[in-house]
N, C-alpha and C positions, 0 to 999 in steps of 0.2 A: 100549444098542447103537444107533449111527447108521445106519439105513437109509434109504439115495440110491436104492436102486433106481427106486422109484416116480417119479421126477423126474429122469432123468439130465441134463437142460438146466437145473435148476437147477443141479445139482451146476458145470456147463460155466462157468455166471456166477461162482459162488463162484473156480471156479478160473484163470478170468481177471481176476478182481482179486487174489488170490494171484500172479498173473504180472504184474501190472500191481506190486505192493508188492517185488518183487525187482527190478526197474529202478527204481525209486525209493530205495532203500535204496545202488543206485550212486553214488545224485546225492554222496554226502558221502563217495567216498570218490577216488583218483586211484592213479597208476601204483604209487606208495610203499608205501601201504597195503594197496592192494589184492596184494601181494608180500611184506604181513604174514604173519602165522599163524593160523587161522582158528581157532575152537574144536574144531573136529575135527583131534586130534595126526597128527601128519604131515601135514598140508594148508593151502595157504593161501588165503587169501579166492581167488585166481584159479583154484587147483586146482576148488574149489566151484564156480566160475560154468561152468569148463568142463565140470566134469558136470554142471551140471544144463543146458546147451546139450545135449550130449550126447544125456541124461536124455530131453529131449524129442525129439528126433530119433525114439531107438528108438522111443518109445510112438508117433510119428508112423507109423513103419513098422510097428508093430503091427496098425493101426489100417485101414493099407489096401492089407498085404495080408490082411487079414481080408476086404475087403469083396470080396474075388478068391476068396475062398475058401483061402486058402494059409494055413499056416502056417510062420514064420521065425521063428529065433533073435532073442532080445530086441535083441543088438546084433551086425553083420557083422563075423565075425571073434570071437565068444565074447568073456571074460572077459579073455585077454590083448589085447587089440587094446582095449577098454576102458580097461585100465587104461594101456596105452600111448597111448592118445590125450589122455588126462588129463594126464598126466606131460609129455607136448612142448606142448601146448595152454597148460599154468598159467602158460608165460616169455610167452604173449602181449601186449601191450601191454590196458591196461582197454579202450580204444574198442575195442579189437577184440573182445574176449571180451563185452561192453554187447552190440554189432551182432549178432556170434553167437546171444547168449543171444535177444535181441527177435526177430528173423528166425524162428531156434528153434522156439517159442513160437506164434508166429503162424501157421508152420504147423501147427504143433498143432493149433489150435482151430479151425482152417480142416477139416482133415481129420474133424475130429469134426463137423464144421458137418454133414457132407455126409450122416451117419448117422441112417437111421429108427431110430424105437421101437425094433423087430425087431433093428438092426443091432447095438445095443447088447448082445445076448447070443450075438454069437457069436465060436466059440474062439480063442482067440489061443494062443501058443505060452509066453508069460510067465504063470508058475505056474499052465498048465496050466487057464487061468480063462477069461477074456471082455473085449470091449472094456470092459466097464463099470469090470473092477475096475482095469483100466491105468487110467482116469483117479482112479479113489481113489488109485494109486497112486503118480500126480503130484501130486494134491493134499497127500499126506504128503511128497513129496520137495521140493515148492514153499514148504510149511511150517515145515518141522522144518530143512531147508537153509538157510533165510531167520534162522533162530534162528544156525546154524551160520558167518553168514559175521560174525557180531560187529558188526555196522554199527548196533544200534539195537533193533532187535525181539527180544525176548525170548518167550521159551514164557505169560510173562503176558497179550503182545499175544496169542494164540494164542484163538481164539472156543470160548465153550463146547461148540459144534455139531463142532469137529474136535477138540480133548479129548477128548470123548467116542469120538470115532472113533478116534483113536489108541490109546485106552483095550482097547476091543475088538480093532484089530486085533494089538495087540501081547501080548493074553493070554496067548499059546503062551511067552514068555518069563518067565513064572513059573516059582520051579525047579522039580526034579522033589523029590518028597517032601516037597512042602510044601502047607498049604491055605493060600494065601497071600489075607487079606482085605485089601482097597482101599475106605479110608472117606473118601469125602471130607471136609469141614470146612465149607467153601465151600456148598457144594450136596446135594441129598438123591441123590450114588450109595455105593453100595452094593456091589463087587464081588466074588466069590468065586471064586478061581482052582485050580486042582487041590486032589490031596489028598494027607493026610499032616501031619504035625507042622503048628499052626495059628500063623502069625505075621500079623501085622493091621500094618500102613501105612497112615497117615492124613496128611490134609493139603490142603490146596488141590487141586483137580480136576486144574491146569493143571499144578502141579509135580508129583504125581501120574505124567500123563501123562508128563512131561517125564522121570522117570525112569526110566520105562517103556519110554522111547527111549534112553534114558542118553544126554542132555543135562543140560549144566548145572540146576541150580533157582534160581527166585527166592526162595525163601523153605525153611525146614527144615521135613523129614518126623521126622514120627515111630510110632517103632515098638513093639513090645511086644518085640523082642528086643534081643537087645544091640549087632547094627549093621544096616544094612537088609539083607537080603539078599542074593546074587548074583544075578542075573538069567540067564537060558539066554540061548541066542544072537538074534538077528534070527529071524526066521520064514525060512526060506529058499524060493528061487525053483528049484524041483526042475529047471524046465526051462531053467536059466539055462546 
């Protein structure tokens, strides 16, 4: 289990070079491309950069009106208004959705700049948690989207230090009646997820992860049953 608590300004550097490698990951791509199909069906590379502009916005508004003491919906306008800004946002031309994304971003980090020790634990209205864990929660969107838009990075680029975190947060998606064990190959983890009929998946940490998220792998897991399992849903965001 990866624990950022103790250092949330580290966590802050990690996750500006994670923002710094999705504008970089633009440089090779152009109008054409980026109007491809991204590894998540029904999306294309522009659908993805528009949420994760998005993406950042909310946690920006998270973040301050926390420091007002408010609580607000992760994004104005709920889920439909989301997904509608996605949908007219992906015909954008790349320089504009680049601009979006980087501006984005910036203010992000800016907003978090502004936060003490203290500030870092308080509630926010996205799952019900704290600003701390909106930014793990950009950090997996910065991540796992960056794998998502097919430009180059794959869940292998992915650092042992957010593997592992993904690993953790995505536990809850083990099925249900199963003692589902995670062995790595790679590295000495070890995971044991619910219980119930015991099926073991091994393999690389990163691909591991990566299925964890149901992403692509770079490499094949292997199982003790006869195909990997299904996985439960996402963890959901109760207050979304």
């Amino acid at each position: 289990m990866v624990n950022m608590q103790t250092d949330p300004y580290e966590l802050l550097q990690i996750i500006s070079r994670s923002h710094a490698r999705l504008l970089k990951l633009l440089d090779g791509l152009d109008d054409r491309t980026a109007s491809m199909d991204s590894a998540l069906p029904g999306w294309t590379r522009s659908h993805v950069l528009k949420h994760l502009a998005d993406n950042a916005r909310a946690f920006d508004r998270q973040a301050r009106h926390a420091l007002r003491g408010r609580l607000v919906d992760m994004y104005d306008g709920g889920q439909t208004m989301r997904d509608l800004s996605i949908d007219q946002g992906a015909s954008s031309p790349l320089a504009q959705l680049r601009e979006e994304l980087e501006h984005a971003q910036q203010a992000l980090e800016e907003a978090w700049s502004l936060l003490t020790p203290e500030d870092w634990s308080r509630p926010v209205r996205f799952r019900n948690a704290t600003v701390l864990d909106t930014a793990l929660a950009r950090w997996r969107e910065a991540e796992i989207h960056a794998v998502d838009l097919a430009a180059g990075y794959r869940p292998r680029d992915w650092s042992l230090r957010f593997a592992l975190h993904a690993l953790d947060f995505l536990a809850a998606r083990a099925p249900a009646g199963t003692r589902l064990i995670l062995r790595a190959t790679d590295h000495d983890v070890h995971n044991v997820l619910g219980s119930g009929a015991t099926v073991e998946v091994s393999g690389a940490v990163r691909d591991l992860a990566a299925w964890m998220a149901g992403r692509r792998l770079d490499a094949h897991l292997r199982t003790t049953a006869s195909e990997l399992p299904e996985l439960g849903p996402w963890p959901p965001d109760p207050a979304d």
